[in-house]
MOPAC internal coordinates of N, CA, C and O (Angstrom, degrees):
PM7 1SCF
backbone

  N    0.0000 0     0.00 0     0.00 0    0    0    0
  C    1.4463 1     0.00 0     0.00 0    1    0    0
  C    1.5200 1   109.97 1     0.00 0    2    1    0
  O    1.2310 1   109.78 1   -37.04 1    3    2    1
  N    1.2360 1   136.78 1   142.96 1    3    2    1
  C    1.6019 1   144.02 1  -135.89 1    5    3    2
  C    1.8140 1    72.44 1  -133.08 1    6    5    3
  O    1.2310 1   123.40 1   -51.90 1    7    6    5
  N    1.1500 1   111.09 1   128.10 1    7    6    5
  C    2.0033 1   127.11 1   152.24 1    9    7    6
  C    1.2661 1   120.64 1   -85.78 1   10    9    7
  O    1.2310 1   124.89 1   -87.94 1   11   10    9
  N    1.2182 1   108.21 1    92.06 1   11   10    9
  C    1.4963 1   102.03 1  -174.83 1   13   11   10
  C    1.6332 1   102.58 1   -82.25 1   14   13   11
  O    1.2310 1   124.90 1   -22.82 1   15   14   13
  N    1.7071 1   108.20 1   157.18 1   15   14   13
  C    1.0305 1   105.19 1   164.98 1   17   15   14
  C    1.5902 1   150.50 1   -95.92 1   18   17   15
  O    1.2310 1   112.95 1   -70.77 1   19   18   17
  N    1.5778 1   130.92 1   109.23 1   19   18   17
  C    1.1590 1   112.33 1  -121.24 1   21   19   18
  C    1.5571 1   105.86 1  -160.52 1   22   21   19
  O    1.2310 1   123.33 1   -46.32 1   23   22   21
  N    1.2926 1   111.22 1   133.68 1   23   22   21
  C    2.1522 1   102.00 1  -168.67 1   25   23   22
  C    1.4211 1   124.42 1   -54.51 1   26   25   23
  O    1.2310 1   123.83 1   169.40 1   27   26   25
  N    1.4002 1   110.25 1   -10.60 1   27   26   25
  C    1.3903 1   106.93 1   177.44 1   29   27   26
  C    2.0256 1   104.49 1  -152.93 1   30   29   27
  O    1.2310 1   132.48 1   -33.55 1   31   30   29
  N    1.3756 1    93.51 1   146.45 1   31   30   29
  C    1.6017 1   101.44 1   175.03 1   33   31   30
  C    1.1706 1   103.01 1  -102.26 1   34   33   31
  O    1.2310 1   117.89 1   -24.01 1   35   34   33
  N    1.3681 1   121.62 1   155.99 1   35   34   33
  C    1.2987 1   135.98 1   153.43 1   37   35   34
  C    1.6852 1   116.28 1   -66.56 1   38   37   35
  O    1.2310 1   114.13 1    -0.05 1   39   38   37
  N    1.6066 1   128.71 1   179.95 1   39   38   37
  C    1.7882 1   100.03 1  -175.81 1   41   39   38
  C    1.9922 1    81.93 1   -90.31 1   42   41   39
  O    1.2310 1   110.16 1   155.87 1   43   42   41
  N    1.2600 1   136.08 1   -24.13 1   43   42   41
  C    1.4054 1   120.95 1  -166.84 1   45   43   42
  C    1.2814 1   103.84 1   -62.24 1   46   45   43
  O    1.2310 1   106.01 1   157.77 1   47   46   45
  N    0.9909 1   143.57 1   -22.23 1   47   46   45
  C    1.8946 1   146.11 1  -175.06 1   49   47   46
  C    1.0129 1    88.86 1   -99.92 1   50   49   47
  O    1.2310 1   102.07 1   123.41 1   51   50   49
  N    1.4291 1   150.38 1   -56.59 1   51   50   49
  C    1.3790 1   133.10 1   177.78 1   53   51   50
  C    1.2511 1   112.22 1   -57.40 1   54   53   51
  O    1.2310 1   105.49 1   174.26 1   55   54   53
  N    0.9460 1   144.49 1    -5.74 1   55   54   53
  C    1.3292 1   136.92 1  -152.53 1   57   55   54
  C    1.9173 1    91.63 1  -116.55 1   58   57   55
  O    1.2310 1   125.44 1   129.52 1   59   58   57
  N    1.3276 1   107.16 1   -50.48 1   59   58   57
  C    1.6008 1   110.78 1   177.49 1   61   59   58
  C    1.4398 1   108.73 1   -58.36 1   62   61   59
  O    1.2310 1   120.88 1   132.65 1   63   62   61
  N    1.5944 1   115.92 1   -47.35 1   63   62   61
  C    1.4797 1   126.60 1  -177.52 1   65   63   62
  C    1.4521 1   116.97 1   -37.45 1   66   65   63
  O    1.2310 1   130.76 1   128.12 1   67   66   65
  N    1.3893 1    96.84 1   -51.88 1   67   66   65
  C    1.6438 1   123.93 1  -165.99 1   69   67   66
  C    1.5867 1   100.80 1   -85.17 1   70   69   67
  O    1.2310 1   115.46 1   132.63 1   71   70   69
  N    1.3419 1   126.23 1   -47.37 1   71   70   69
  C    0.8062 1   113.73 1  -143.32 1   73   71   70
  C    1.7186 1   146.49 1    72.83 1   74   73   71
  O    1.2310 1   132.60 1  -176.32 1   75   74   73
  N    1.3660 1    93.26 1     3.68 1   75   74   73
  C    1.8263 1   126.97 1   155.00 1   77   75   74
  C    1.5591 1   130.02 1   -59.24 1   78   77   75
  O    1.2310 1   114.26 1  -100.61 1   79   78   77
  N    1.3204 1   128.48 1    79.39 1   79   78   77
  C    1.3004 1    94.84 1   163.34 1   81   79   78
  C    1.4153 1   145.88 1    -0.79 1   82   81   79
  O    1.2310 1   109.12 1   -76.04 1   83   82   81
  N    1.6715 1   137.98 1   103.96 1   83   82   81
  C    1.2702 1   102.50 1   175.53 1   85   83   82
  C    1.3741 1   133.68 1   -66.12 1   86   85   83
  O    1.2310 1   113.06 1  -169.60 1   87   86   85
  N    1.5392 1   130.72 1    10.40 1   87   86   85
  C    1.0130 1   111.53 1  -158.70 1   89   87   86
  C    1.6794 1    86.94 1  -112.65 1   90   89   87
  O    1.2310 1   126.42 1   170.83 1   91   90   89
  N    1.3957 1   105.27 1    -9.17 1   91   90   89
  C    1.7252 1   103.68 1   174.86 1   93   91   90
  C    1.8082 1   110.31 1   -97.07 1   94   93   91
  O    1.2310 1   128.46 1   167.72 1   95   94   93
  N    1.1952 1   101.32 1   -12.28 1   95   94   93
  C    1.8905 1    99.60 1   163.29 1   97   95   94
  C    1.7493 1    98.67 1   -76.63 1   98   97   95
  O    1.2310 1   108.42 1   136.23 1   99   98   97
  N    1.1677 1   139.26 1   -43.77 1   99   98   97
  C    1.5009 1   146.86 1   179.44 1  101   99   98
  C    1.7310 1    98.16 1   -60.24 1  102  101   99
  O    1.2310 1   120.03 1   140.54 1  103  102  101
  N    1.3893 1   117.56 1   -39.46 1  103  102  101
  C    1.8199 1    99.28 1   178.59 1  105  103  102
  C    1.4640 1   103.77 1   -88.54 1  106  105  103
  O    1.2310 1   118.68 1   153.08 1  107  106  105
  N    1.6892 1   120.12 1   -26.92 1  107  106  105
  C    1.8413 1    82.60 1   165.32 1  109  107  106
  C    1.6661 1   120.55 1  -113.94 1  110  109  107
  O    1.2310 1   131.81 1  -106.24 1  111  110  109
  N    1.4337 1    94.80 1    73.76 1  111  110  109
  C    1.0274 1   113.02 1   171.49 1  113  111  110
  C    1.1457 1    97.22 1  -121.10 1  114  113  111
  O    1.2310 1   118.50 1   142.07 1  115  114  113
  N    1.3619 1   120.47 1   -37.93 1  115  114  113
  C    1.7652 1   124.47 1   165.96 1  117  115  114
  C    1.1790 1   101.10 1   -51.18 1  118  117  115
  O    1.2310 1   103.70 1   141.63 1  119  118  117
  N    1.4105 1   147.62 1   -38.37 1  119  118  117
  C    1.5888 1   124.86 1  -114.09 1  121  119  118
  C    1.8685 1    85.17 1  -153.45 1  122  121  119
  O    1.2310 1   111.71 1   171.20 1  123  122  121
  N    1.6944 1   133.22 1    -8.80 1  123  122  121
  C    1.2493 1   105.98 1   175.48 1  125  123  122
  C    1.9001 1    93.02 1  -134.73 1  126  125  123
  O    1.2310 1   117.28 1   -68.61 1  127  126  125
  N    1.3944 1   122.78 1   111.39 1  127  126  125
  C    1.5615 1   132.10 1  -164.32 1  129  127  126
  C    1.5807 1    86.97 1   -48.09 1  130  129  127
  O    1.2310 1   104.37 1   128.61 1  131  130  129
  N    1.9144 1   146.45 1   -51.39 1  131  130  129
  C    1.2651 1   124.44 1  -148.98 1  133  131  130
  C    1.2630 1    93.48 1   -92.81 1  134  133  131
  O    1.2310 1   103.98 1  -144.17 1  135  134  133
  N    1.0130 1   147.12 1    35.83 1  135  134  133
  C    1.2752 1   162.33 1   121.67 1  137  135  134
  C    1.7455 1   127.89 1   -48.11 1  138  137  135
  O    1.2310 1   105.45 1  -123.89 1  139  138  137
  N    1.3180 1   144.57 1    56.11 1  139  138  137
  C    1.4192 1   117.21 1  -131.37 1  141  139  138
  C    1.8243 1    85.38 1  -170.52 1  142  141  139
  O    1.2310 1   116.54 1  -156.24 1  143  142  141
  N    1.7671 1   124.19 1    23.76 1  143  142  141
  C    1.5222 1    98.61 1   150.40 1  145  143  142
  C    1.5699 1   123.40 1    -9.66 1  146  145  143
  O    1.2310 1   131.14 1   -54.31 1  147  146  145
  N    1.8107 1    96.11 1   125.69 1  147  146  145
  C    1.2353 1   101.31 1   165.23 1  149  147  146
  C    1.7629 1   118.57 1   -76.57 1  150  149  147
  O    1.2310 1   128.41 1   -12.32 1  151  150  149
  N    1.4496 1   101.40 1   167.68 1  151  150  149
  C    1.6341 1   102.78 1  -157.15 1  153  151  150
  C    1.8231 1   104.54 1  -120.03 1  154  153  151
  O    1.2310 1   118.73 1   -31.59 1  155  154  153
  N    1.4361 1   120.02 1   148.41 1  155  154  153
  C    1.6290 1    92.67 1  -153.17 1  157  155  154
  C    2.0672 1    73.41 1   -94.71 1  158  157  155
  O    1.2310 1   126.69 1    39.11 1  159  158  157
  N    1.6160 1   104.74 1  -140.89 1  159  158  157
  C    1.6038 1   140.10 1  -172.25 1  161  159  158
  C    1.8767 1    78.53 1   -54.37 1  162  161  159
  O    1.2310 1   124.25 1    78.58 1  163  162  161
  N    1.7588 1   109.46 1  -101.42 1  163  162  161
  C    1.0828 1   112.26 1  -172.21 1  165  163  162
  C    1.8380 1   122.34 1   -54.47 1  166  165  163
  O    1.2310 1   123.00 1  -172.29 1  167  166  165
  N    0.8908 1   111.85 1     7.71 1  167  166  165
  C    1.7312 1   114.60 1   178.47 1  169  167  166
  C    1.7197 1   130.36 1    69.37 1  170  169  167
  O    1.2310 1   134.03 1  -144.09 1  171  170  169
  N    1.5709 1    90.48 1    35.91 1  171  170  169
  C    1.1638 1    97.21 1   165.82 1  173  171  170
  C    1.6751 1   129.60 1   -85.42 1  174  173  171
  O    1.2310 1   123.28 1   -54.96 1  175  174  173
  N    1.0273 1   111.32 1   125.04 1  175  174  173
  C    1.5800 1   101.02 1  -178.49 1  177  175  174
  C    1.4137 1   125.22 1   -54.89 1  178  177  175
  O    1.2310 1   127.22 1   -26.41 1  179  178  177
  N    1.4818 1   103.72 1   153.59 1  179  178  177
  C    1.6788 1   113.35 1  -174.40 1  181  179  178
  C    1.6450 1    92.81 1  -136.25 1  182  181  179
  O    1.2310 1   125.67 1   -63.73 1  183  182  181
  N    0.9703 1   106.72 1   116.27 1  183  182  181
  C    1.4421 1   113.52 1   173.10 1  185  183  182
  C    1.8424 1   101.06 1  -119.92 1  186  185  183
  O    1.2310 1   133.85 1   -37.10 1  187  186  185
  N    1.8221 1    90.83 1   142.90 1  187  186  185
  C    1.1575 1   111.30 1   176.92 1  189  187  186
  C    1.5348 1   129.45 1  -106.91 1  190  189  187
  O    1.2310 1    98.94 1   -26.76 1  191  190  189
  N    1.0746 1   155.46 1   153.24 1  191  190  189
  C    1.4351 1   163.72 1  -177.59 1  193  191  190
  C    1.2687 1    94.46 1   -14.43 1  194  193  191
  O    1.2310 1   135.05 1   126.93 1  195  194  193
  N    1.3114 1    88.49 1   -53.07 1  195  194  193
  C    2.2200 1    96.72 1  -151.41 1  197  195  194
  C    1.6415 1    82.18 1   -75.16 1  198  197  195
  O    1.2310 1   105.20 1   112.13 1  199  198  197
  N    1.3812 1   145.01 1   -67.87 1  199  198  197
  C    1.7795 1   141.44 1  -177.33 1  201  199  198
  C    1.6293 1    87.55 1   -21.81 1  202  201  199
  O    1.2310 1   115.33 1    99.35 1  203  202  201
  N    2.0558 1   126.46 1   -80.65 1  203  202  201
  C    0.8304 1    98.79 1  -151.52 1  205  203  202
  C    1.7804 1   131.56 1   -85.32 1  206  205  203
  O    1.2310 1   129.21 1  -158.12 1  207  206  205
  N    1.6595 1    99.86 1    21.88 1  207  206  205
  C    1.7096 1   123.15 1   154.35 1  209  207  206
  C    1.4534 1   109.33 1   -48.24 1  210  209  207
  O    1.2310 1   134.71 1   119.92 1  211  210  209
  N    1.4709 1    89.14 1   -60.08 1  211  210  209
  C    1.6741 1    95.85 1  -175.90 1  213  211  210
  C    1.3482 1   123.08 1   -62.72 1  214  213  211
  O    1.2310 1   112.74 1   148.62 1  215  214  213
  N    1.2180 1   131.32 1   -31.38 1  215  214  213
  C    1.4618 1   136.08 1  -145.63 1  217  215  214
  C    1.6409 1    83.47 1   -96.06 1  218  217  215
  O    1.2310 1   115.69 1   135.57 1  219  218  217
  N    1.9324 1   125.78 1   -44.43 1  219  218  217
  C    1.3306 1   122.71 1   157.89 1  221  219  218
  C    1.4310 1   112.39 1    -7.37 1  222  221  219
  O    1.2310 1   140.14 1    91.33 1  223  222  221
  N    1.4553 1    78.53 1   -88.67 1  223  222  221
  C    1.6301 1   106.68 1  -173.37 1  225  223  222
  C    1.6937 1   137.09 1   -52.23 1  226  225  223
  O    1.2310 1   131.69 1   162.45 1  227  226  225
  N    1.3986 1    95.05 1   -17.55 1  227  226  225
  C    1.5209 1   110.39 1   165.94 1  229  227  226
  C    1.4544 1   108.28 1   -75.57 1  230  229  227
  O    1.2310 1   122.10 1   114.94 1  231  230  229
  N    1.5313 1   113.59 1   -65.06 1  231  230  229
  C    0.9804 1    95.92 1  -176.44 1  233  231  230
  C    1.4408 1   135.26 1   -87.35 1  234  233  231
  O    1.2310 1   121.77 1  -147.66 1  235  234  233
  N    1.3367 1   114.23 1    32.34 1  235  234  233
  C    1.5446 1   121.92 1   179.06 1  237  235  234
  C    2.0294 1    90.00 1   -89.49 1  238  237  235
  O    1.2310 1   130.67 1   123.44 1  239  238  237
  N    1.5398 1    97.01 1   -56.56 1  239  238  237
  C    1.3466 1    88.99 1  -176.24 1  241  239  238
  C    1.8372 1   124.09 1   -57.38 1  242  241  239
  O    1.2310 1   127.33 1   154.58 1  243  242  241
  N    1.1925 1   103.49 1   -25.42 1  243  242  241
  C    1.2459 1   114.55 1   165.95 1  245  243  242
  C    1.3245 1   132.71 1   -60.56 1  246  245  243
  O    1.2310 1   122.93 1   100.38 1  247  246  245
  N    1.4809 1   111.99 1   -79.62 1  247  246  245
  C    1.4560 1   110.60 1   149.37 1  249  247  246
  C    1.1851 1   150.49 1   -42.66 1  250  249  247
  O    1.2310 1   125.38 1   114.14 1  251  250  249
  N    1.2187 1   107.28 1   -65.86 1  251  250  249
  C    1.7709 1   120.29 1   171.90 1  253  251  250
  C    1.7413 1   125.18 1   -73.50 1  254  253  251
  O    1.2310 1   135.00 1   140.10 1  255  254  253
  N    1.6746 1    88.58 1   -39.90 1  255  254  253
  C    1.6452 1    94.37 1   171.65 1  257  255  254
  C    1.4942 1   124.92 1   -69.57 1  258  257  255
  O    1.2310 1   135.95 1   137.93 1  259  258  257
  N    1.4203 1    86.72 1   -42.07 1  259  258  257
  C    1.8876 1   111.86 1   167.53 1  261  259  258
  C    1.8842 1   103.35 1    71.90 1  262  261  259
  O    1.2310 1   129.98 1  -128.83 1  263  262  261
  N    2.0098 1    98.37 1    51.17 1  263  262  261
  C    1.1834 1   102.08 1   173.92 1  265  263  262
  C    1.6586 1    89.62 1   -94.21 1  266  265  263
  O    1.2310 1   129.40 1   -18.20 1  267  266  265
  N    1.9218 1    99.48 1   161.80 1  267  266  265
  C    1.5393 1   124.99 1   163.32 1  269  267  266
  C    1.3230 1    95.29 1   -42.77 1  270  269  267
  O    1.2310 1   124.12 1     0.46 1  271  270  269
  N    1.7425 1   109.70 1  -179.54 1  271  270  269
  C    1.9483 1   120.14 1   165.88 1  273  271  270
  C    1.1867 1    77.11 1   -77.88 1  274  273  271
  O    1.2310 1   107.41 1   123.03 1  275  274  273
  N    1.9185 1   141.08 1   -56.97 1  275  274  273
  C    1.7274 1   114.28 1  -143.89 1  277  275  274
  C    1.7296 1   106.77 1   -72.31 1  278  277  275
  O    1.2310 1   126.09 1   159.77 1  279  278  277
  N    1.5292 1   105.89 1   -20.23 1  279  278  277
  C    1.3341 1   113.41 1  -178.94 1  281  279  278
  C    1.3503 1   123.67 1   -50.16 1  282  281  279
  O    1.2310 1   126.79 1   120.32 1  283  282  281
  N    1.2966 1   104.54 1   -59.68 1  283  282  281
  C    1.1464 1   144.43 1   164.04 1  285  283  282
  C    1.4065 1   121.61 1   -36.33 1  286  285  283
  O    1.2310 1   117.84 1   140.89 1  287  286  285
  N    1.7693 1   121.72 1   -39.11 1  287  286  285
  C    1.2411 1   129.73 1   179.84 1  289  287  286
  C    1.2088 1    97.29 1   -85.36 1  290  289  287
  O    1.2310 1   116.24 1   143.67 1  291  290  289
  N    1.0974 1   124.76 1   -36.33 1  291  290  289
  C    1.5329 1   120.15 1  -158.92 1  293  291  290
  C    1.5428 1   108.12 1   -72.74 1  294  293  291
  O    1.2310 1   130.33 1   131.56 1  295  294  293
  N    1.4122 1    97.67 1   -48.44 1  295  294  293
  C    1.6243 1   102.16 1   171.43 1  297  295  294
  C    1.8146 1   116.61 1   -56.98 1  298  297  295
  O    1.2310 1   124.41 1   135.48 1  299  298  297
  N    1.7131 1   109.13 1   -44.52 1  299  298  297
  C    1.1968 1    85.12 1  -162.61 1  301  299  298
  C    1.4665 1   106.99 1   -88.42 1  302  301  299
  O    1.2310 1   112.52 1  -160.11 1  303  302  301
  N    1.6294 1   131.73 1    19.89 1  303  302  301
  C    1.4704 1   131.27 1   175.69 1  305  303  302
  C    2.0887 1    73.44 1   -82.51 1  306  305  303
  O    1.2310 1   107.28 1    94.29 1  307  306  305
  N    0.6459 1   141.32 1   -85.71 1  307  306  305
  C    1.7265 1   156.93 1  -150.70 1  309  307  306
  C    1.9009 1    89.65 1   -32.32 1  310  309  307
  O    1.2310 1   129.16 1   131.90 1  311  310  309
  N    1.2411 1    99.96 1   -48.10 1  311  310  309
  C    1.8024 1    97.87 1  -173.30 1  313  311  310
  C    1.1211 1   114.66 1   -73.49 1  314  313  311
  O    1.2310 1   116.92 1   155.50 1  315  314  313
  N    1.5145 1   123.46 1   -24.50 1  315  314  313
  C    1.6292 1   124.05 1  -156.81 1  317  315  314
  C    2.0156 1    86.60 1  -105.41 1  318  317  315
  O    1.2310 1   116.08 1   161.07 1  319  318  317
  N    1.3309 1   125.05 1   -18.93 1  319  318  317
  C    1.3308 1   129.98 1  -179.54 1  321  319  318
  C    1.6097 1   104.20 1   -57.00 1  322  321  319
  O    1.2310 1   119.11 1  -117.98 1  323  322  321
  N    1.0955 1   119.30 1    62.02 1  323  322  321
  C    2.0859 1   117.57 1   175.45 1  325  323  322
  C    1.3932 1    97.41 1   -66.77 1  326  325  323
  O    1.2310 1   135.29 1     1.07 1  327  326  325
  N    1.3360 1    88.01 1  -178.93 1  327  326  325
  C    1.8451 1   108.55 1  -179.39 1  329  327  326
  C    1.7217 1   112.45 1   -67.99 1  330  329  327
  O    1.2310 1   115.10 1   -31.29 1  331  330  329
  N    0.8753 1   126.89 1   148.71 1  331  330  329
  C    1.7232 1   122.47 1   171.80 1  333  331  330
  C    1.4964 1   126.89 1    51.39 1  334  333  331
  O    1.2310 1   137.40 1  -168.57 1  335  334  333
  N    1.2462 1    83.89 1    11.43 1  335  334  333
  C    2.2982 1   122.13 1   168.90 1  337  335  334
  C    1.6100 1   103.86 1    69.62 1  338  337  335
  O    1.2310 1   135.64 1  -160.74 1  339  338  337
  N    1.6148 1    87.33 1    19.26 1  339  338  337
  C    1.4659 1    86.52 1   156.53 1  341  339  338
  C    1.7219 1   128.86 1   -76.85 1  342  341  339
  O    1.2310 1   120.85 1   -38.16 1  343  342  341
  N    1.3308 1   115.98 1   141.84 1  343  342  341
  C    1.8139 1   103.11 1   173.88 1  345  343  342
  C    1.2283 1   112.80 1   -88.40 1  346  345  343
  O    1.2310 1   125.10 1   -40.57 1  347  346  345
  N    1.2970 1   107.81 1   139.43 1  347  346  345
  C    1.0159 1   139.72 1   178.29 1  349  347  346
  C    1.7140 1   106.24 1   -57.10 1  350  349  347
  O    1.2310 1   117.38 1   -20.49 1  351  350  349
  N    1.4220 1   122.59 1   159.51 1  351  350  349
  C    1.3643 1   115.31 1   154.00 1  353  351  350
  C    1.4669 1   124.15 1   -67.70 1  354  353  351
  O    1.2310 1   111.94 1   -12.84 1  355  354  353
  N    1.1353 1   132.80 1   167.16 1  355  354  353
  C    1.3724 1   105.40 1   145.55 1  357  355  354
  C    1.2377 1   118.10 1  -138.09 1  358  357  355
  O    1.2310 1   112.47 1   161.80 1  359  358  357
  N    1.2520 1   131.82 1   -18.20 1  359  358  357
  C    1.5593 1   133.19 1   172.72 1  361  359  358
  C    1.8158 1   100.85 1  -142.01 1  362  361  359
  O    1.2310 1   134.67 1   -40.55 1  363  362  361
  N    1.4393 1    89.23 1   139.45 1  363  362  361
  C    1.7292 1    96.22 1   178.03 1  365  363  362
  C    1.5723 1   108.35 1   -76.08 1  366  365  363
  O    1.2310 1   128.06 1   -98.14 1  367  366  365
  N    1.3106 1   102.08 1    81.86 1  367  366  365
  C    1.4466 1   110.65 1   158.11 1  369  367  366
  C    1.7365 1   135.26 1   -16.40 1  370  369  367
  O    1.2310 1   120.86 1   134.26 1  371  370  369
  N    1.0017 1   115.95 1   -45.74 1  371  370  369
  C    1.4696 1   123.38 1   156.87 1  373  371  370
  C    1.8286 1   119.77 1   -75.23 1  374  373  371
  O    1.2310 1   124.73 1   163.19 1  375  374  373
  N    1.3172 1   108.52 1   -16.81 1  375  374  373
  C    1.6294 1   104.71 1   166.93 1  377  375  374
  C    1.4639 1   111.45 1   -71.04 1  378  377  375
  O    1.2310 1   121.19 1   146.76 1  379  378  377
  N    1.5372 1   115.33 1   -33.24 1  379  378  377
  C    1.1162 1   122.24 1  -145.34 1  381  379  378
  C    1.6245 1    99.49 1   -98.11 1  382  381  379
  O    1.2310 1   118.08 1   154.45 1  383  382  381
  N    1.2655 1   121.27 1   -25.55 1  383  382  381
  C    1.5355 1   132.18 1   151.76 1  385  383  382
  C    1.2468 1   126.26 1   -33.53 1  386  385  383
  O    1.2310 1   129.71 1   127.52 1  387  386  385
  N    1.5271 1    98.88 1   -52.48 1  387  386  385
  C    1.8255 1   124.10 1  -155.39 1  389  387  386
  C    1.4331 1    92.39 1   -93.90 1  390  389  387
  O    1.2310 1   111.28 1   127.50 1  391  390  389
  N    1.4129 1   134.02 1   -52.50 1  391  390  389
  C    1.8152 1   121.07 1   148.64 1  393  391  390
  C    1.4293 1   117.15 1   -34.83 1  394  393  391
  O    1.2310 1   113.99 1   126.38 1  395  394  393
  N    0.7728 1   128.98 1   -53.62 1  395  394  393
  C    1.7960 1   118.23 1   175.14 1  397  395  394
  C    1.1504 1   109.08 1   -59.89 1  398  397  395
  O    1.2310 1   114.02 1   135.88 1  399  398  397
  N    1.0896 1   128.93 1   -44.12 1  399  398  397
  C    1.5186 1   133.30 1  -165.42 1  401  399  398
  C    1.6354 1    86.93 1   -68.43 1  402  401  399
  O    1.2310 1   120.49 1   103.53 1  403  402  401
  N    1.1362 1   116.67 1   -76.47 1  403  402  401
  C    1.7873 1   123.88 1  -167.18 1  405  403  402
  C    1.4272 1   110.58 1   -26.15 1  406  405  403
  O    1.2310 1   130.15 1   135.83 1  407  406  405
  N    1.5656 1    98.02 1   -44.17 1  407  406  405
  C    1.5281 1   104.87 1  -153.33 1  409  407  406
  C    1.5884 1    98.56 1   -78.54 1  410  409  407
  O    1.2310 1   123.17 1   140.77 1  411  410  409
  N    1.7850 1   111.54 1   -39.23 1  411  410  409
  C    1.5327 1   102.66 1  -173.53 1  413  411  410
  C    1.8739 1   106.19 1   -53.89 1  414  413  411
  O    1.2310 1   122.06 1   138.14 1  415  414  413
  N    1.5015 1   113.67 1   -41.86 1  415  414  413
  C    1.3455 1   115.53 1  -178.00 1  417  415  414
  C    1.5095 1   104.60 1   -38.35 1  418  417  415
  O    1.2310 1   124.94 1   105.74 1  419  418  417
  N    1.3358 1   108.12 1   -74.26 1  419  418  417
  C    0.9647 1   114.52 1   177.71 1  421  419  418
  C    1.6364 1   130.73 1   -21.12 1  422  421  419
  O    1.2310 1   125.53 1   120.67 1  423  422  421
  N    1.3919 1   106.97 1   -59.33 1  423  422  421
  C    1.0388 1   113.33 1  -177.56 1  425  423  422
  C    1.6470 1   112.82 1   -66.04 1  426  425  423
  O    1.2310 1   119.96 1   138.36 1  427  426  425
  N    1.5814 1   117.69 1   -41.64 1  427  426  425
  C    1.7361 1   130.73 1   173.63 1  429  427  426
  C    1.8799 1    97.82 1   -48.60 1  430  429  427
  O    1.2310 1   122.73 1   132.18 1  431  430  429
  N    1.5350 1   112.37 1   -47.82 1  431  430  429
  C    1.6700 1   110.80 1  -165.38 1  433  431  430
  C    1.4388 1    99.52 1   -61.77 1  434  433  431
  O    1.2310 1   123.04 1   142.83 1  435  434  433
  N    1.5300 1   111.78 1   -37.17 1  435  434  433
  C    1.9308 1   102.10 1  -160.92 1  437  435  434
  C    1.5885 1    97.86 1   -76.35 1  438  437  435
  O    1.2310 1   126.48 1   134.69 1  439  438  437
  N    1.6185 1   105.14 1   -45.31 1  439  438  437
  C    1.9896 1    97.73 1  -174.83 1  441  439  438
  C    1.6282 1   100.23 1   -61.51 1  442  441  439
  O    1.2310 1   107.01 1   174.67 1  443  442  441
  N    1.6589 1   141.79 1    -5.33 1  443  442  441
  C    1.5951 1   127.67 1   170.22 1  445  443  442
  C    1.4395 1   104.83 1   -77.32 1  446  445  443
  O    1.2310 1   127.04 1   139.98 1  447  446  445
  N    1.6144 1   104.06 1   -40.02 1  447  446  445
  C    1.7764 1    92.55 1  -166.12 1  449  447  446
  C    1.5258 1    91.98 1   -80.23 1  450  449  447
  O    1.2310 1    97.79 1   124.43 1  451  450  449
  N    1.3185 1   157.23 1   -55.57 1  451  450  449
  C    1.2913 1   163.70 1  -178.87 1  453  451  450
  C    1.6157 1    94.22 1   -29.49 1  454  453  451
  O    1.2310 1   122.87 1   150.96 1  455  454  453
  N    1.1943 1   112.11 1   -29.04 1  455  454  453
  C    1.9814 1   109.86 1   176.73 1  457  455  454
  C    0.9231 1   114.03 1   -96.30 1  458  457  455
  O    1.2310 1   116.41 1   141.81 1  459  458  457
  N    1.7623 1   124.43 1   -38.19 1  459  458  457
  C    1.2072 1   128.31 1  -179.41 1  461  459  458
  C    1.8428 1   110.91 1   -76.25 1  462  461  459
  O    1.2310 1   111.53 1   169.77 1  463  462  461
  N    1.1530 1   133.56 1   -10.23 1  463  462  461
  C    1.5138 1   148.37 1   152.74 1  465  463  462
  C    1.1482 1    98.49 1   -67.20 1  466  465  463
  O    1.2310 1   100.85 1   106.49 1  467  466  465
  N    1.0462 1   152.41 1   -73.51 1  467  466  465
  C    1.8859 1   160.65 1  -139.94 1  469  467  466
  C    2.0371 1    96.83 1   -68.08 1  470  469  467
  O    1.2310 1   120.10 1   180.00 1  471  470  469

């Protein structure tokens, strides 16, 4: 799948991007307020750079940090809290693209030589 670059994702490209379930980016969307893709006529989500910042950042604290959901909120209102209530960045969004991309290669080159061995 090719990432184009582009003002809004759908949740299926977010979901590959991230590596999120979509139906578990849809429960913390229930459960974290800066969480909150806009929604078009029929209510499909549009998520933006900064959404998939967040969805990063959720699940780093989630997974890797191995905070609770309330844990988890509390921390990430504390991370997204910048100076002059501005937000902060938090992950270079286009690095984190160009790793997915690498890695799918990656993964297409090993299943060619895994055929080209056989």
């Amino acid at each position: 799948m090719e990432i184009k670059e582009k003002k809004y994702y759908p949740i299926r490209e977010v979901s590959q991007i991230t590596g999120v379930r979509e139906s578990v980016i849809r429960f913390w969307e229930q459960n974290f307020d800066e969480l909150k893709p806009l929604k078009n006529r029929v209510g499909q989500r549009k998520y933006t750079k900064s959404d998939i910042d967040i969805i990063f950042l959720i699940k780093k604290l989630l997974y890797e940090e191995e905070y609770k959901i309330s844990g988890a909120q509390k921390k990430l209102k504390e991370l997204l809290a910048g100076k002059d209530g501005e937000q902060m960045q938090l992950f270079p969004t286009d690095e984190k693209i160009r790793l997915s991309k690498l890695k799918e290669i990656k993964k297409e080159i090993e299943e060619l030589i895994a055929i080209l061995n056989t």
